[in-house]
N, C-alpha and C positions, 0 to 999 in steps of 0.2 A: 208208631213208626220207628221211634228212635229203639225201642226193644227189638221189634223183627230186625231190621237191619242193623243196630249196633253202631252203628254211625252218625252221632247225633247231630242235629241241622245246624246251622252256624245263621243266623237271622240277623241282617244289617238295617240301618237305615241312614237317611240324612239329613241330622239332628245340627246341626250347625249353631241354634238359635238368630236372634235375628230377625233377619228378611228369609231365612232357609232355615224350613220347621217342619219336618213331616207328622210329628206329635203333639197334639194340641191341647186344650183343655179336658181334663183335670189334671196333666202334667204342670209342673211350674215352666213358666215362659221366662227364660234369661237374658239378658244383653248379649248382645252379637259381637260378632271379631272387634271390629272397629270401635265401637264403645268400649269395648274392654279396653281397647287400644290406648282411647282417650283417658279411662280410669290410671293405667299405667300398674297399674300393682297383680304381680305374680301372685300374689296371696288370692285375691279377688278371683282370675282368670283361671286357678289352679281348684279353690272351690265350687265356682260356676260350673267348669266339667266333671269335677265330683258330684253336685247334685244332680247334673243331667245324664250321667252314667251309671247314677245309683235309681234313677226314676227307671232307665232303661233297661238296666240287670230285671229291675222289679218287673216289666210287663215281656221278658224272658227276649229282650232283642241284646243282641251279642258282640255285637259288632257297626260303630258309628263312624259317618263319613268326615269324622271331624275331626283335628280342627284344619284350618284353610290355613295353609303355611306360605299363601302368596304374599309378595310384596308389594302392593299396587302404587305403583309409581307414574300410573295415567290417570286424569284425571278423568279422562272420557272413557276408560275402563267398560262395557258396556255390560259384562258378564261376574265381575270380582268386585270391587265397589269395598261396600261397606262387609264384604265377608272378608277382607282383609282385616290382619289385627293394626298395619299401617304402611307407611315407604321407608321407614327405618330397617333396615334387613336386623341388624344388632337385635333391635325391640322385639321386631318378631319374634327373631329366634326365640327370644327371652320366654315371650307368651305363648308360641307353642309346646317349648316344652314345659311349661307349666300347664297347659290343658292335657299334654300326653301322658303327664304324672296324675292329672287328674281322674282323666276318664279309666286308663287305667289300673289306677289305684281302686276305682272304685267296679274291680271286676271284669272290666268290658274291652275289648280291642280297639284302638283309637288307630284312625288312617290318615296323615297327613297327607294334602294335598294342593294343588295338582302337577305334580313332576314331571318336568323339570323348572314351574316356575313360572304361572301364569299372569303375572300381573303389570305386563305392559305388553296390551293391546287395544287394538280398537274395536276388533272382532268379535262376534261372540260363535265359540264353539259350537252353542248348537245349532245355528244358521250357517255356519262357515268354517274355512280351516285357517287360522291368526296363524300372521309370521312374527316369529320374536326375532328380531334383528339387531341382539344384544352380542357384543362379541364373547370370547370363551373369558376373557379377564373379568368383564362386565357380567357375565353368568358367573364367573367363582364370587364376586362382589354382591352382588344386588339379590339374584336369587335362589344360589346356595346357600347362604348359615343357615336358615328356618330347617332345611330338611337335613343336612348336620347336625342341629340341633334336636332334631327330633331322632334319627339315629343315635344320638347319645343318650337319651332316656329311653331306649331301648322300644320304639315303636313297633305298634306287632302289624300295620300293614301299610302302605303308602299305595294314593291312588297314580296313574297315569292323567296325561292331559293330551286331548286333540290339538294339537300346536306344531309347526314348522318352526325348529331353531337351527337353521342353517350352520351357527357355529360349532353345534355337537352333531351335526350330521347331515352334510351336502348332499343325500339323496333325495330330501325335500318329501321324505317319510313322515307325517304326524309321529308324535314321541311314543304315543302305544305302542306302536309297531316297529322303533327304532332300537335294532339291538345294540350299536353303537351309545345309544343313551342308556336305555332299561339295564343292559349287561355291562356295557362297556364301559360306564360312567355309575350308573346307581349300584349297581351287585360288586364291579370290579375297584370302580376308584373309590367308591365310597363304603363300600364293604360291608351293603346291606344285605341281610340275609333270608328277611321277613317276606311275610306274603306280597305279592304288589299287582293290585284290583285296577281295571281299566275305569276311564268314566266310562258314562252311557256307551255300550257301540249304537243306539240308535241315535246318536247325535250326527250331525251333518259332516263335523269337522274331520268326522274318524274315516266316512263313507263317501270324500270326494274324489277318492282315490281310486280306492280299488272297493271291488261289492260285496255282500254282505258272504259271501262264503267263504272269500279270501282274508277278512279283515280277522274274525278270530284266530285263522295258523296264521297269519303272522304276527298275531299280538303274542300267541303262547312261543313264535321262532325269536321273539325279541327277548323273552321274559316274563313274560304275564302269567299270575296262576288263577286267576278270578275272573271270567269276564262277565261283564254287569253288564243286564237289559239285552243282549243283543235282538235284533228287532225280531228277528224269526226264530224261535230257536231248533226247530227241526233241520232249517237249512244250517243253520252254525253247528247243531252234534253231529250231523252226516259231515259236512267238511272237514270237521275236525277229525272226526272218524276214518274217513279215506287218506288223511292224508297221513297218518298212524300207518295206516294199513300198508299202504303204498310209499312207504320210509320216509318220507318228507318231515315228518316227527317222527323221533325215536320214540322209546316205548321209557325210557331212562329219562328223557325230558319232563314227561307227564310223570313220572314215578315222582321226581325234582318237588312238581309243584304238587303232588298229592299228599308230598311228606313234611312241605311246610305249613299246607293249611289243615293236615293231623295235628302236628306240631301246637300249629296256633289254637286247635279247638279242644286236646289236653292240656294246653296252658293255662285255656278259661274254665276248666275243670268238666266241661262239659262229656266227657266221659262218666265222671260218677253220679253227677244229677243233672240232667238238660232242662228239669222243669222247672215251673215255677209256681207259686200258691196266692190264692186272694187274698189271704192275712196280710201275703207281703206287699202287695200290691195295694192295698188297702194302708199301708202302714206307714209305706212310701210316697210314691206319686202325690205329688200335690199337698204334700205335708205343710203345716203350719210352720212349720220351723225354716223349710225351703221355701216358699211363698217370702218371708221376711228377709233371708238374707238375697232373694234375689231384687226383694225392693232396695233392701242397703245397697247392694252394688251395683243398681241401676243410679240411685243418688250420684254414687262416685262417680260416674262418665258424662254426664248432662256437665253439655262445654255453653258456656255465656259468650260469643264470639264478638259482639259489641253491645254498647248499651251507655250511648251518647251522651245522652241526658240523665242518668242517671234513675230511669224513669222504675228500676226492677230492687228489690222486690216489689211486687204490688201490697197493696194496702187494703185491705175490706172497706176499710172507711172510706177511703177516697178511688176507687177503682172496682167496686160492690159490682156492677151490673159488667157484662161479659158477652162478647159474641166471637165465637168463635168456628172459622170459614176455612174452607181451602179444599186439597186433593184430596181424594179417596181412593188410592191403589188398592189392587185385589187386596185381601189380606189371609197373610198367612196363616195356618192353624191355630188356633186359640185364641184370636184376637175375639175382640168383642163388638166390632164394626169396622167403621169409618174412624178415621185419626178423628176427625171433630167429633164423630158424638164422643169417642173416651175419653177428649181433654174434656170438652163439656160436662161431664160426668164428672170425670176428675174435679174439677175446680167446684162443681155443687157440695162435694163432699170434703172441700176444703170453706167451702162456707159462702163463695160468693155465687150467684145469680148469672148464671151463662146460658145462653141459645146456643145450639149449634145448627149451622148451615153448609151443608156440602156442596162446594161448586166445582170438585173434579179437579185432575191432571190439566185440563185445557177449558176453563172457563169461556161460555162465548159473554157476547155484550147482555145478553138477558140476567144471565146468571151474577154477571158483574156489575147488574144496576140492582138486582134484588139484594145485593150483600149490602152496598152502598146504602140502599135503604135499610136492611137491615141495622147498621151501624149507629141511626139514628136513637140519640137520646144513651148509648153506652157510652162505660167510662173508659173501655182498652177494646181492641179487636185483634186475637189471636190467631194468625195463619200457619196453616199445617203446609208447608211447600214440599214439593217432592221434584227434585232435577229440573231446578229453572234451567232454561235458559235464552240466550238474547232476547229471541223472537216468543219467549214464551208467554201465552196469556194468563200466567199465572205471576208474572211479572206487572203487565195492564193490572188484573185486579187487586195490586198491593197497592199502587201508583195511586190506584182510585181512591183506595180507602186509606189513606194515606191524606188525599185530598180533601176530607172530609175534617181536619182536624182533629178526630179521635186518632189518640196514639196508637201504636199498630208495632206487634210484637209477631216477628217471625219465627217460626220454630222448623228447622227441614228436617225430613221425616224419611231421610234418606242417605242422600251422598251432601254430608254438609259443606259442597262448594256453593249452593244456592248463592249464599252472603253474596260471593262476589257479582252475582248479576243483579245484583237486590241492593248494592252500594249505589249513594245518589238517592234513592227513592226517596230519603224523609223518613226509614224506619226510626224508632224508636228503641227496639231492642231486637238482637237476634242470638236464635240459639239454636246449635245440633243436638239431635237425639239420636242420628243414626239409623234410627228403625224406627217404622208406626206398630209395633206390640206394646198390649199395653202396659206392660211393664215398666218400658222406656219412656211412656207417653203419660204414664202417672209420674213418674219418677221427675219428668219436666213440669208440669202444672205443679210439683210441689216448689221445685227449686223459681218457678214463676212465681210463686207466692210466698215465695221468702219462708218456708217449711223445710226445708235444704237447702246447703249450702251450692255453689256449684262448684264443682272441684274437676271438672272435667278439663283437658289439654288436648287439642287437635294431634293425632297420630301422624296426620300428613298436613302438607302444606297449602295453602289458599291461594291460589293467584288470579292477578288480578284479571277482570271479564275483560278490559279495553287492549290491555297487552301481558300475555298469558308468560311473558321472558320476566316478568317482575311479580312478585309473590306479598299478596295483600296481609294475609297472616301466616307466618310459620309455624313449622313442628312446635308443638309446647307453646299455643298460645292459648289465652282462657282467663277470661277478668273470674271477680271474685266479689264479693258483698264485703 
């Protein structure tokens, strides 16, 4: 294909790591934004997109949707979360451009996103259209630097966001479509010049508007040279096509964006070899050498956010036998299950004697008496938590086993504000991993067993479940052995 036409393919994906993974085993599985966050070292963040952008040259994909240059400054966040690197905008910045030197140092176009700065809502994009209701000073503050940042390390493409920001543009346009943002704020104020890829057009948030034939001309009249996924796409080339034809786009417009993403696919050399070989791919992916440093800098982000008694590391001697219960979200590519069996797994191959028991995102009363029993005659019970909250029965089943006097060590496997609804209960120890991959989730059973240290600092702040105005652990908090 690439020899008949002379135009070789440009092949994306969205590699985030994480809880957002489209490549999965035998590539190496890395810590996501927010771990990274917690590790805090540009060196760690800037390698990690090295080895996921040198896996991803190897299996000839060219172009990554990473890294997530939001600032998530909600805590109820329902779509950004833990893809953020944290609520420090400074930090951010810091770490995305150290993933954008990374990825592409290592060959491949990195796309920061989601512009203009998705990280306080309560919406999620692809069920809806989120209003950011930050003012223009509050947008140059909060989340501007990350994609200034990534403009100065010279990023080769930045994605759009489904998002109403009223303060850069009263039409109440989503930002794909907003030339006053795309043009008049990204290309003009901030003087980028690179590709800039919509998200999904079949998300909800882009198509509450206006329908699918209209949404691509006016994504390409705002700026756009990319558009991803659109749901139809015969209805989107004919649109786009007429409206060419019929002046609505010039023909200079399209030339614009034909010549940046040339531009970008001579950049990646992709003119003189588009392809790629099984030696490399064989020599790369999932390398010994990547496999190790992604367990080192999984170590580095595992946060110890309490541990009252003192009751961690654990001890083979006195804490041998193990049960360990909780959620099981889908999981992403490469995992290896459910968060319990891989800590379970984990911990047998650190030496002690562990069950594992999956009682789900929402445990009913069955599931929360068979754990209870389960607990009987162990010396610790390990829960995997994924987004407690108040009313959650994932809360009931800590309470319970809790009450059982075996100690009971929390680990959230997600968005690490669990702690705060999980204050009160009686735990014993808690800790973030950010993510249930197992990378993250050995990387904790090790620093649970006193095998690592935990060197991990919360990126964002905790506050408390009873009154959400007062903040239970701040930025850079994280005990220590």
């Amino acid at each position: 294909l690439a020899e008949r036409h002379r135009v070789p393919l440009l092949v994306s994906t969205d590699q985030e790591h994480g809880i957002v993974c489209r490549v999965g085993e035998p590539a190496t599985l890395l810590p996501g934004a927010m771990a990274l966050g917690a590790g805090g070292s540009r060196s760690d963040t800037r390698r990690a997109a090295w080895i996921a952008g040198a896996e991803l040259a190897a299996l000839g994909i060219n172009q990554n949707y990473a890294p997530d240059a939001d600032v998530n400054v909600n805590p109820a966040n329902p779509v950004i979360g833990v893809r953020s690197f944290g609520s420090d905008p400074d930090a951010v910045a810091d770490l995305v451009a150290a993933q954008v030197k990374g990825y592409q140092g290592a060959g491949i176009a990195s796309t920061a996103k989601h512009f203009p700065g998705h990280g306080d809502t309560n919406t999620d994009s692809h069920t809806g259209l989120p209003v950011i209701n930050h003012s223009r000073a509050q947008w140059e503050e909060l989340d501007a630097p990350p994609f200034r940042a990534a403009i100065r390390a010279r990023i080769d493409s930045i994605m759009t966001a489904h998002i109403v920001v009223p303060a850069l543009d009263p039409s109440e346009d989503p930002a794909t479509l907003s030339r006053p943002i795309l043009t008049g704020i990204l290309r003009e104020e901030l003087g980028y010049d690179g590709v800039v890829v919509t998200d999904s057009l079949g998300m909800e948030g882009v198509r509450t508007k206006y329908g699918d034939d209209r949404v691509p001309v006016l994504a390409l009249l705002a700026g756009v040279d990319q558009l991803l996924n659109p749901p139809n796409l015969s209805v989107a080339w004919n649109a786009v096509l007429e409206a060419v034809r019929n002046g609505e786009i010039s023909e200079a417009r399209i030339d614009a964006s034909i010549l940046r993403i040339l531009r970008l696919k001579s950049g990646l050399g992709l003119f003189r070899d588009p392809f790629v070989s099984h030696r490399g791919v064989e020599r790369t992916v999932g390398s010994r050498a990547h496999r190790a440093a992604a367990d080192r800098i999984a170590e580095r982000t595992t946060t110890l956010l309490a541990d009252p008694g003192t009751l961690l590391p654990l001890s083979r001697r006195t804490h041998r036998k193990l049960l360990v219960v909780g959620a099981d979200p889908a999981s992403p590519s490469g995992t290896t299950g459910p968060p319990t069996g891989t800590l379970a797994h984990a911990f047998g191959e650190l030496g002690f004697t562990a069950r594992a028991l999956s009682t789900g995102t929402a445990p009913d009363r069955a599931k929360i008496a068979e754990a209870v029993a389960a607990a009987e005659g162990k010396d610790a019970v390990v829960v995997a938590t994924y987004n407690v909250t108040a009313t959650s029965s994932q809360r009931t089943l800590v309470t319970a086993l809790v009450a059982t006097g075996v100690p009971v060590i929390t680990v959230a496997v997600r968005n690490p504000y669990d702690v705060a609804h999980l204050t009160g209960t009686g735990v014993a120890a808690s800790l973030a991993a950010y993510s249930w991959t197992d990378v993250e989730l050995r990387a904790a059973a090790r620093v649970i067993a006193g095998r690592a240290d935990p060197e991990g600092t919360l990126p964002v702040p905790v506050q408390r479940a009873d009154d959400p105005t007062q903040v239970l652990y701040p930025v850079g908090h994280g005990l220590t052995y």
